[in-house]
C-alpha atoms as one frame of an Amber mdcrd trajectory, in Angstrom:
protein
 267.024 182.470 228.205 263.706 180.508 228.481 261.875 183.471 229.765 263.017
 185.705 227.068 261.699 182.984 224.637 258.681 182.935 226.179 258.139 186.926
 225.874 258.711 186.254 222.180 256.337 184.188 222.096 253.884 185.991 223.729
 255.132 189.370 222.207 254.634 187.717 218.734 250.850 186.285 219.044 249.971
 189.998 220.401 250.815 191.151 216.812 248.682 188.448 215.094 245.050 189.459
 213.936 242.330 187.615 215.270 242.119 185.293 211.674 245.697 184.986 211.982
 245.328 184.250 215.792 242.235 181.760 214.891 245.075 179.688 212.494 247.342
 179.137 215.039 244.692 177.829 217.256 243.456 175.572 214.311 247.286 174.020
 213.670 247.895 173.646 217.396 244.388 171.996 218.197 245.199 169.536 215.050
 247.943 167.902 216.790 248.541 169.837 220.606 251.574 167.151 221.478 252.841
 168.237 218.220 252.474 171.821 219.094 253.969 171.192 222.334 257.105 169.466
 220.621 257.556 171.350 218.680 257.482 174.583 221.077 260.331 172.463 222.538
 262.269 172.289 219.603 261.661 176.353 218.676 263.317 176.844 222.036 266.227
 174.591 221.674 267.051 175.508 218.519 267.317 179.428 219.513 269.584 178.145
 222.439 271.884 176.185 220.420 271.868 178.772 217.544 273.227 181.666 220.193
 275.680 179.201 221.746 277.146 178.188 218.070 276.980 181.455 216.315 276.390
 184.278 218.995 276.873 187.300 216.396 274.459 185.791 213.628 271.679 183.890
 215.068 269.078 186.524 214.969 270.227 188.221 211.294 270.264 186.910 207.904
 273.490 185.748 207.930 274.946 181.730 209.001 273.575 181.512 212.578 270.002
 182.409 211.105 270.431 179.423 208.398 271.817 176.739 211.069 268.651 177.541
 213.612 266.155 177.505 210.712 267.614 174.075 209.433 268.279 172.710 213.239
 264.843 173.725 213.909 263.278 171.573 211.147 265.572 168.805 212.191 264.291
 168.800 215.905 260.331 169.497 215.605 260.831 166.040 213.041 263.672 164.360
 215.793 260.857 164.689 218.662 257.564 164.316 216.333 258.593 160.943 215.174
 258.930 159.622 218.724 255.474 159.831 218.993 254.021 159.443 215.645 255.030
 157.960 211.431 257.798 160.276 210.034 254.788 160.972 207.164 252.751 162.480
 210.064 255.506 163.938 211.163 256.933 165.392 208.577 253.788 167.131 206.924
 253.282 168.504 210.160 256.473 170.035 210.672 256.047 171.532 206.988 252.700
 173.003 207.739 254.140 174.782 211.113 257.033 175.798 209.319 255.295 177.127
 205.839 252.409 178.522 208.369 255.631 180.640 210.502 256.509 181.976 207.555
 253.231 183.693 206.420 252.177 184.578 209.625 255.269 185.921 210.272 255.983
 187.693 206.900 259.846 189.121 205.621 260.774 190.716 202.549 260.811 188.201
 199.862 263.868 186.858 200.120 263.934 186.534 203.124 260.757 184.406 202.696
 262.404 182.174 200.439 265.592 182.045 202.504 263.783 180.513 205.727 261.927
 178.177 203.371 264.577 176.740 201.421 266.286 176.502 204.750 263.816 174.934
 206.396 263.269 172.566 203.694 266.957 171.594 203.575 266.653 171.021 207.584
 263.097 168.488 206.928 265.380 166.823 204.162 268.570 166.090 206.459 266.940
 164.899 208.603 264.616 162.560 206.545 267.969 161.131 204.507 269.401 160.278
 207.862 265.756 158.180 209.041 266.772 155.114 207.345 270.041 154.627 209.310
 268.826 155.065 212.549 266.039 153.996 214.255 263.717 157.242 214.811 263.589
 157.067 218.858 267.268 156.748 219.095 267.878 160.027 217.346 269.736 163.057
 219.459 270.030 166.630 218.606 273.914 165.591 218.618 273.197 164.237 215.703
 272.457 167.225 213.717 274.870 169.297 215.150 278.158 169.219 213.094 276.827
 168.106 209.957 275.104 171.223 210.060 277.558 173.436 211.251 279.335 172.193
 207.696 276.705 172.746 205.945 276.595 176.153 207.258 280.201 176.609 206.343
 278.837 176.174 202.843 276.466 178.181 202.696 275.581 180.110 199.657 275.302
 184.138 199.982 271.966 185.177 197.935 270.977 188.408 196.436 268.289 187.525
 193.963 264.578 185.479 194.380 265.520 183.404 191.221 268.484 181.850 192.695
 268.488 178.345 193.692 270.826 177.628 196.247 270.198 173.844 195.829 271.354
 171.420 198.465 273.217 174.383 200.226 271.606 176.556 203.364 271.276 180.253
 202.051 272.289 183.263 203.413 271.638 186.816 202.998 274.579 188.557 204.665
 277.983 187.139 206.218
């Protein structure tokens, strides 16, 4: 599993042009231990995404929306044992927003990842106050957002807003 993550990886910066290349470099070389946490948390959060929802973790459907959310939640989880949740959490937006564009979909698509994202960086921050940051686990995250994925809200148009829901494209 960690090899084929890795040839992703890999597989993915081949595509990038050297600009797009030379803004990865830039992001990682702002923060590397943030880089390297968050590589940890990419990887975890494709794991637990295939073992929760095997069928949908790679298409625009639940699984996608529960490893874009969990993802969020676990760059921030291991960020802020090193560093302020502010820090933190700006950084994990700029990876995140920076994904997306280097990375582009179809519109919404775009805004699907986003808003899931998003919804992932705000769980996680409304759940900071009632626990101390270095005792958090990715147990933590787990069922809440497995409801919240239950919940989700199928989209078909860019002017929707899903609100505090995770969005999906397809079921």
């Amino acid at each position: 599993m960690i090899r084929m993550v890795y040839r992703v990886l890999i597989n993915s910066l081949r595509q990038l042009s050297f600009a797009k290349f030379l803004q990865v470099l830039r992001l990682v070389g702002s923060h590397p231990l943030f880089a390297l946490l968050a590589f940890h948390a990419t990887v975890r959060a494709f794991v637990l995404a295939k073992q929760h929802y095997p069928l949908s973790h790679s298409t625009d459907g639940p699984g996608n929306a529960f490893r874009h959310a969990l993802w969020c939640c676990l760059i921030l989880m291991y960020c802020c044992k090193v560093s302020s949740p502010r820090k933190s959490l700006e950084w994990c937006k700029r990876m995140t927003d920076m994904h997306e564009e280097l990375f582009p979909n179809q519109p919404l698509q775009k805004k699907m990842d986003l808003h899931n994202n998003k919804i992932g960086m705000n769980l996680f921050m409304s759940m900071l106050p009632g626990i101390h940051r270095q005792f958090f686990e990715t147990s933590f995250f787990i069922d809440l957002l497995i409801e919240k994925t239950k919940q989700a809200v199928l989209v078909s148009d860019l002017n929707f807003d899903a609100g505090e829901h995770l969005m999906i494209l397809e079921e």
